[in-house]
C-alpha positions in Angstrom: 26.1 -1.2 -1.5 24.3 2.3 -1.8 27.1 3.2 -3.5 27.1 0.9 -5.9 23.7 1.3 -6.6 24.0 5.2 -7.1 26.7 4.8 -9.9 24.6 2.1 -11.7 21.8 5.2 -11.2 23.7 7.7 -12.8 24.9 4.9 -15.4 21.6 4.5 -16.4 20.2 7.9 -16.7 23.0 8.3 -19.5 21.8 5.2 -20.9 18.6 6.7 -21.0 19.8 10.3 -22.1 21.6 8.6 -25.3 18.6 7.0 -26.3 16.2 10.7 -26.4 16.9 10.7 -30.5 14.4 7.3 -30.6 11.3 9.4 -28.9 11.9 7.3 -25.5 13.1 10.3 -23.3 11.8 13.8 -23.7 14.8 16.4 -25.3 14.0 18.2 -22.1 15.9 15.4 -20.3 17.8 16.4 -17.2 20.2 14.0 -15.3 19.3 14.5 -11.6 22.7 13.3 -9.2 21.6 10.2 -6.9 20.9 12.8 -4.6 17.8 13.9 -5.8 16.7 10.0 -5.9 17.6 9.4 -2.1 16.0 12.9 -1.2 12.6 12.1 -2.9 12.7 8.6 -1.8 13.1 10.1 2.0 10.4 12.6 1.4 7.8 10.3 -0.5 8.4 7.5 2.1 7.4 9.8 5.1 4.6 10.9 3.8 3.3 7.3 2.8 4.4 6.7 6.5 1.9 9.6 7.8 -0.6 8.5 4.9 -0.9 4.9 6.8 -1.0 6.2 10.1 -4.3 8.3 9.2 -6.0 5.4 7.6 -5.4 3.2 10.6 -6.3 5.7 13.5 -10.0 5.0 12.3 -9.4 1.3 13.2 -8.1 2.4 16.6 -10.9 4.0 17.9 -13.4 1.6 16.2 -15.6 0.6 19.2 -15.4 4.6 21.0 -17.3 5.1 17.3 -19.4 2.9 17.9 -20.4 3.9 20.8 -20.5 7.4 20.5 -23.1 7.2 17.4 -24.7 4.2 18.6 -24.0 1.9 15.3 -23.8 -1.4 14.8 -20.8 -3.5 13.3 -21.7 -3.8 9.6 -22.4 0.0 9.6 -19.1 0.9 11.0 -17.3 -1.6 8.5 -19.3 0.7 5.9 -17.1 3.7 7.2 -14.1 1.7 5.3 -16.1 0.9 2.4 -17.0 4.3 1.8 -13.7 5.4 2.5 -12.8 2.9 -0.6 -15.6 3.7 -3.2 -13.9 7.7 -2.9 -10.5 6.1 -3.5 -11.4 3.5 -6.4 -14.4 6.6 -7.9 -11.0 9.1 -7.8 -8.1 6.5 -9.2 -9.0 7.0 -12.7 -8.5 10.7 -13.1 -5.9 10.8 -11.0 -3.9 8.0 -13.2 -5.3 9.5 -16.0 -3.1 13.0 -14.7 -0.1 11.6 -14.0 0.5 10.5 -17.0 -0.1 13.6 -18.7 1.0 16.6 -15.9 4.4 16.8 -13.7 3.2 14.7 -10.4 4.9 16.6 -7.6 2.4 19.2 -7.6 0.2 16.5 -7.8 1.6 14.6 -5.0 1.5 18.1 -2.8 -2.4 18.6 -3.7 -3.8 15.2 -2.4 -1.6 15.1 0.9 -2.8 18.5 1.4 -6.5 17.2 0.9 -6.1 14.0 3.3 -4.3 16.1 5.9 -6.8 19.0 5.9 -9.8 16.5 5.9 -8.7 14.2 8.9 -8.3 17.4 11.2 -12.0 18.5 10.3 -12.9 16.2 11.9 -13.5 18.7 15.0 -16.5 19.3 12.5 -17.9 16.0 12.9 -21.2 15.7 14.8 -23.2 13.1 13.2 -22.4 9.6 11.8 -23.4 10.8 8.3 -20.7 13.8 8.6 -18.3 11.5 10.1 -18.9 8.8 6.6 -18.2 11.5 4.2 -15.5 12.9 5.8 -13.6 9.5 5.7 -14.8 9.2 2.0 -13.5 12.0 0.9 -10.3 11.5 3.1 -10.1 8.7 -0.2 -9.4 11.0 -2.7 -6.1 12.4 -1.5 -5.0 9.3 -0.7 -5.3 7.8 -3.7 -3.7 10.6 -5.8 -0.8 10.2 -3.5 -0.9 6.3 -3.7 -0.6 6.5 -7.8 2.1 8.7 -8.0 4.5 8.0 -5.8 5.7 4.9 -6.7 5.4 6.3 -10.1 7.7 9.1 -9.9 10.6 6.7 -7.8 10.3 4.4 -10.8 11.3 7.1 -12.7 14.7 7.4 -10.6 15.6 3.6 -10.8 15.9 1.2 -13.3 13.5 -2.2 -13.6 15.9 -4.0 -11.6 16.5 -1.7 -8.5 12.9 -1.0 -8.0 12.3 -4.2 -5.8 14.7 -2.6 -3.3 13.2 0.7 -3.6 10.0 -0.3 -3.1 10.7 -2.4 -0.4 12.2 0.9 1.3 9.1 2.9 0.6 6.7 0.5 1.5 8.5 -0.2 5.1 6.2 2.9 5.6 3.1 0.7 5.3 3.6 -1.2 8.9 5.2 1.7 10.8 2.4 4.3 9.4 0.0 1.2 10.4 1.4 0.5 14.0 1.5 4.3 14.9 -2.3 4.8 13.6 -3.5 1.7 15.8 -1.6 2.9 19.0 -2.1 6.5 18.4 -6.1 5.5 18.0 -6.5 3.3 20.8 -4.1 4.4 23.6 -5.1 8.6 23.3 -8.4 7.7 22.1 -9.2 5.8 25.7 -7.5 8.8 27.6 -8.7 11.7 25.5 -11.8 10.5 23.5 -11.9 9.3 19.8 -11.8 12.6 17.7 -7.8 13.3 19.6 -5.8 11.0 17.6 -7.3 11.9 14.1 -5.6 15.5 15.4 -2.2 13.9 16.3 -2.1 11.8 12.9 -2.6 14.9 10.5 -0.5 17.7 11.6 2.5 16.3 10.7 1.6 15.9 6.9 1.3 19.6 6.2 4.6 19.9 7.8 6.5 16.8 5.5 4.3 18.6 2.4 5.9 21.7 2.9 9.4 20.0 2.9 8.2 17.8 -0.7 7.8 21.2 -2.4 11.2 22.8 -1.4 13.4 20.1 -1.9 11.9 17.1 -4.2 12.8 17.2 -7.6 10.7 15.3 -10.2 12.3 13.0 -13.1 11.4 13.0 -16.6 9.4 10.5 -17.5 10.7 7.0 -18.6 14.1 8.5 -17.5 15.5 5.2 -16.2 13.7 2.5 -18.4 15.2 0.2 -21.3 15.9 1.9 -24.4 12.7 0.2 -26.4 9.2 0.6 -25.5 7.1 -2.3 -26.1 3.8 -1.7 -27.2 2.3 -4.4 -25.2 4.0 -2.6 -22.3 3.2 1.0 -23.2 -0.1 1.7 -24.3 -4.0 1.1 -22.8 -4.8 -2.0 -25.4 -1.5 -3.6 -24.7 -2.2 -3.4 -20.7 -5.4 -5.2 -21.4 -3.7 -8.2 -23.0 -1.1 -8.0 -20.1 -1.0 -11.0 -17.7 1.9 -10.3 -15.9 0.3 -7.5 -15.2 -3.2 -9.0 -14.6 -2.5 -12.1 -12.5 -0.1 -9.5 -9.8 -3.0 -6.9 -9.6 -5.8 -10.1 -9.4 -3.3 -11.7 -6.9 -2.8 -8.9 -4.7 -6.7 -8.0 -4.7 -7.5 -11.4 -3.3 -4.5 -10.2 -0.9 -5.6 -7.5 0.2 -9.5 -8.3 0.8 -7.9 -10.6 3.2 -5.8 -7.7 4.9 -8.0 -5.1 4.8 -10.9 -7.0 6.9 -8.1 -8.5 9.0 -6.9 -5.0 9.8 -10.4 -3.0 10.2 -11.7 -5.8 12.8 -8.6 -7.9 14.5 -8.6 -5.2 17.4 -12.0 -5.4 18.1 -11.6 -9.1 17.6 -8.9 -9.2 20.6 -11.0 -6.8 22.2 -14.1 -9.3 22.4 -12.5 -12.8 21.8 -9.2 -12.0 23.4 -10.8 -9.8 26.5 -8.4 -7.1 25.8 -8.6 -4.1 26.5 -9.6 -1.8 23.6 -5.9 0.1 24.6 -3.9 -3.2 24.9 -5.4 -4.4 21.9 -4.6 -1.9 20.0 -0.8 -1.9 21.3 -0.6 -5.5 20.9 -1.4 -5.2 17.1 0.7 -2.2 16.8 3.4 -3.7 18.1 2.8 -6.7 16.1 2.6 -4.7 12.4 5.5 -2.4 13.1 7.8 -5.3 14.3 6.6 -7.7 11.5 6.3 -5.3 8.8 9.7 -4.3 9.3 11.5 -7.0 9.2 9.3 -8.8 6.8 9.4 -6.4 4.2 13.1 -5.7 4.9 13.8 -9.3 4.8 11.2 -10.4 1.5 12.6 -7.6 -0.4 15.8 -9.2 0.5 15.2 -12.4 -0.1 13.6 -11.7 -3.5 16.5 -9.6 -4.5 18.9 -12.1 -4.3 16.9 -14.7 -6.0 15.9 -12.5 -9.2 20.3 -12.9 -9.7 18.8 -16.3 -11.0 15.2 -16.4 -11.5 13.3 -13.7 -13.4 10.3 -15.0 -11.6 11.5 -14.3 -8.3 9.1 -11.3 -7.5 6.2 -13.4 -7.9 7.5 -16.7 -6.7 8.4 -15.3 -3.4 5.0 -13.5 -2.9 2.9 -16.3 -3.7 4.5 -18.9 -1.1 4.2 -16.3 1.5 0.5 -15.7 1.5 0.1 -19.5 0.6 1.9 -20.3 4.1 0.2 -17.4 6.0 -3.1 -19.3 5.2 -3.2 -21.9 8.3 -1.5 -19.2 10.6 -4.4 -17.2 9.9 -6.6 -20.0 11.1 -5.4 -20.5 14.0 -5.0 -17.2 14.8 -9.1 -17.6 14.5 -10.0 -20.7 15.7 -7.3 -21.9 17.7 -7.0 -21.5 21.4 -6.6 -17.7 23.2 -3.0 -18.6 24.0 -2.4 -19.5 20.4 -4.0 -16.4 19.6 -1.4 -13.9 19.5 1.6 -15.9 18.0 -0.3 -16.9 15.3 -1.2 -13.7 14.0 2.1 -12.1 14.6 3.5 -15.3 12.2 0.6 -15.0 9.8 1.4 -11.1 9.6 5.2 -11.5 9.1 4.6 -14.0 6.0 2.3 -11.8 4.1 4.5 -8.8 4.7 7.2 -10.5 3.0 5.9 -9.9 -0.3 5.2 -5.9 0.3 8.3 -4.8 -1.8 8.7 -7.5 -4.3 4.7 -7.9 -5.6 4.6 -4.0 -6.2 7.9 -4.3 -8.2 6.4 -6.6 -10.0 3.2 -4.5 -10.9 5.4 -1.6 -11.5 7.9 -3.3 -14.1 4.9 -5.1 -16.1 4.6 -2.0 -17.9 6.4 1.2 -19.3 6.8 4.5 -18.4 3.9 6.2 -20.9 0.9 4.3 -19.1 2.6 3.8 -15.6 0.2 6.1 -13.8 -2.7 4.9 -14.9 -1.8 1.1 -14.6 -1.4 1.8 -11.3 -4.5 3.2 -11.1 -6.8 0.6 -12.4 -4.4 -2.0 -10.3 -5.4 0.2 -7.6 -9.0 0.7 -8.4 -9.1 -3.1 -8.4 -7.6 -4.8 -5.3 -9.8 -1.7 -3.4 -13.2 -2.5 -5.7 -12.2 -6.7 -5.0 -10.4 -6.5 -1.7 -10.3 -4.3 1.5 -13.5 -1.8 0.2 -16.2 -4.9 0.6 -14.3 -6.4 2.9 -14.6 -4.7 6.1 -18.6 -4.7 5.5 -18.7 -8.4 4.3 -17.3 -9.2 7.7 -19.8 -7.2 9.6 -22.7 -8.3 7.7 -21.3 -12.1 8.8 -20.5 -11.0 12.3 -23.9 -9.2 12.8 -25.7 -12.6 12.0 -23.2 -15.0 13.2 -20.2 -14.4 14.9 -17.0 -12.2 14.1 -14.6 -15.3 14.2 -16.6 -16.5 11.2 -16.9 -13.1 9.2 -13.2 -13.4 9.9 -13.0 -16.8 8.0 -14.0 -15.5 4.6 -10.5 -13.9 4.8 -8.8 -17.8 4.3 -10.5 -18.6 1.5 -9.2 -15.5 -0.5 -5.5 -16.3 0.7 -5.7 -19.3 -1.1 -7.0 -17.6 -4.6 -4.4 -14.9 -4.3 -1.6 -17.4 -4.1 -3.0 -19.7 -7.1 -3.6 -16.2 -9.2 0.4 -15.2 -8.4 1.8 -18.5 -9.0 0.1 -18.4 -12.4 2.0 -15.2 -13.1 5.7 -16.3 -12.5 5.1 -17.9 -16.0 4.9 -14.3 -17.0 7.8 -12.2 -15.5 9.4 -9.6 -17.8 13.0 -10.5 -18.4 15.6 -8.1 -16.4 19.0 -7.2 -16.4 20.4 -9.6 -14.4 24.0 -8.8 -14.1 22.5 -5.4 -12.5 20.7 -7.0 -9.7 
């Protein structure tokens, strides 16, 4: 199958190549071997791996933070939310860049930032210090976040990138898992500042490795030979709604999973009576197993049913937060012994629609405004979802109770799936026969 897919790769790029006398592809085009695409996709998929991991240690370590600055739940949730404001503030310029500058440099600069930020925090001594070192922690990750899938879009054609994706995004659960275990199991032996040291050395050594052996593409080297102007410039992206309904979708998506992620350990921790360690592996264990095979098996599953429904990218992700809905529920309200089961179901539904619901972002527009689409689509599902989140729950938990700050998270399942069923009507036709 890999194989097959890297002749159709090289196929394409010559498709592409032919079509440089219409304006498409720069005349500096260069036909990279399948090679390079594997290579980058290796390199830009460990990094995302080690990019997850230091966004999740903080969850980790959640109540040692608490304790050792004496703060109360909605001002630890605001650690998140300022992390998110620096992302969302930065995601502008940065899309704004990569549509104009080569991205690997720019890919090398903000992993460079995130990693050099999360070790100072041997620096941190107050709360204040410790909520602007996690903001600007925001700003190289969102760079990074904007690119990437950028540049691999750039090695495969519309109708490969659900696989891709699916591949780079298995990143997401594993970078996740390692971030909850690494914060909670070596933050209860060796205090909270210890994993923050584990999770960022490793990223200087994978950025070294992006800038001696990751090529860059030219840009729009593997898309259709027209560019449609709905598809390729700013005004067109406004006017876009298969663009609009994914990103409002996945916003209402993520608000869900980003409060669900900053406060289900302390949530085992307190309703569960876990420990902080054995909640924190318990979740771990639950995101790597689930996000693995859910994302393995919804980019799968979507794959195979784009051979005979164009809308298959956005019919698959909306019936899998739709069904994750009561899962979540019970995972909140239902008994303790229900507790755990349900949320490991509830998480493996919503990660089945990882790969395919990025695809679909990706292939609502062209090449000349990729970077930045993906920047307002991430400036919104952070400024809409998991940046008010984590605080919206604390407020709610500070003056009621965590199980119902926790709550809000079902009603926003339920919009997200409405919003992406709305935008199978909208799919961008795709080749097919390729699939």
């Amino acid at each position: 199958m890999d194989r097959a897919i890297d002749l159709r790769l090289i196929c394409w790029r010559r498709m592409s190549l032919s079509a440089s006398s219409n304006g498409h592809v720069p005349d500096n085009h260069r036909v990279f071997p399948a090679r390079a695409a594997w290579t980058a996709l290796a390199l830009l998929t460990a990094l995302n791996l080690l990019n997850y991991t230091d966004r999740y240690v903080l969850a980790g370590v959640q109540p040692l933070v608490q304790r050792a600055f004496h703060v109360n739940d909605e001002r630890v949730g605001a650690l998140t939310f300022a992390f998110f404001i620096a992302y969302m503030l930065a995601a502008p310029l940065t899309g704004w860049l990569g549509d104009r500058f080569p991205r690997k440099p720019l890919i090398i600069a903000g992993a460079l930032l995130w990693s050099v930020l999360t070790l100072s925090t041997a620096l941190v001594h107050t709360f204040g210090e410790l909520y602007w070192r996690h903001a600007l922690v925001g700003i190289g990750e969102a760079s990074f976040c904007i690119y990437a899938p950028a540049l691999l879009s750039d090695y495969w054609p519309p109708e490969q990138r659900n696989r891709i994706l699916t591949i780079f995004y298995l990143s997401l659960p594993i970078g996740a898992a390692l971030g909850y275990i690494l914060g909670g199991t070596l933050g209860q032996a060796y205090g909270w500042r210890t994993p923050f040291y584990v999770s960022a050395a490793p990223g200087l050594l994978v950025v070294l490795l992006v800038w001696i052996f990751m090529r860059e593409p030219a840009r729009g080297a593997s898309e259709p030979l027209a560019v449609k102007p709905d598809r390729a410039t700013l005004a067109g992206l406004a006017r876009n709604p298969a663009y609009w309904t994914a990103t409002l979708g996945m916003a209402m998506m993520v608000f869900s999973l980003g409060g669900i992620s900053v406060w289900m350990p302390t949530f085992l921790y307190r309703r569960g009576h876990y420990s902080l360690a054995g909640a924190s592996q318990i979740l771990g264990l639950i995101t790597v197993v689930d996000g693995i095979a859910g994302t393995w098996l919804g980019g799968w599953l979507a794959q195979r049913w784009l051979r005979r429904n164009k809308a298959a990218l956005y019919l698959l992700s909306a019936w899998s937060v739709l069904l994750a809905a009561p899962f979540a529920l019970l995972t909140f309200y239902g008994p303790r012994s229900a507790m755990v089961p349900a949320l490991a179901v509830a998480e493996f539904l919503l990660f089945l629609n990882t790969g395919p619901l990025n695809a679909a972002i990706v292939n609502a527009v062209d090449a000349p405004i990729r970077s930045t689409a993906i920047a307002i689509e991430l400036f919104m599902i952070h400024a809409l979802g998991d940046a008010p989140s984590p605080r919206i729950i604390g407020w709610v938990s500070d003056h009621s109770s965590l199980r119902a700050g926790l709550a809000i998270t079902l009603i926003t399942l339920i919009v997200s799936a409405i919003l992406i069923f709305a935008g199978a009507r909208y799919a961008p036709e795709i080749d097919t026969s390729a699939v």
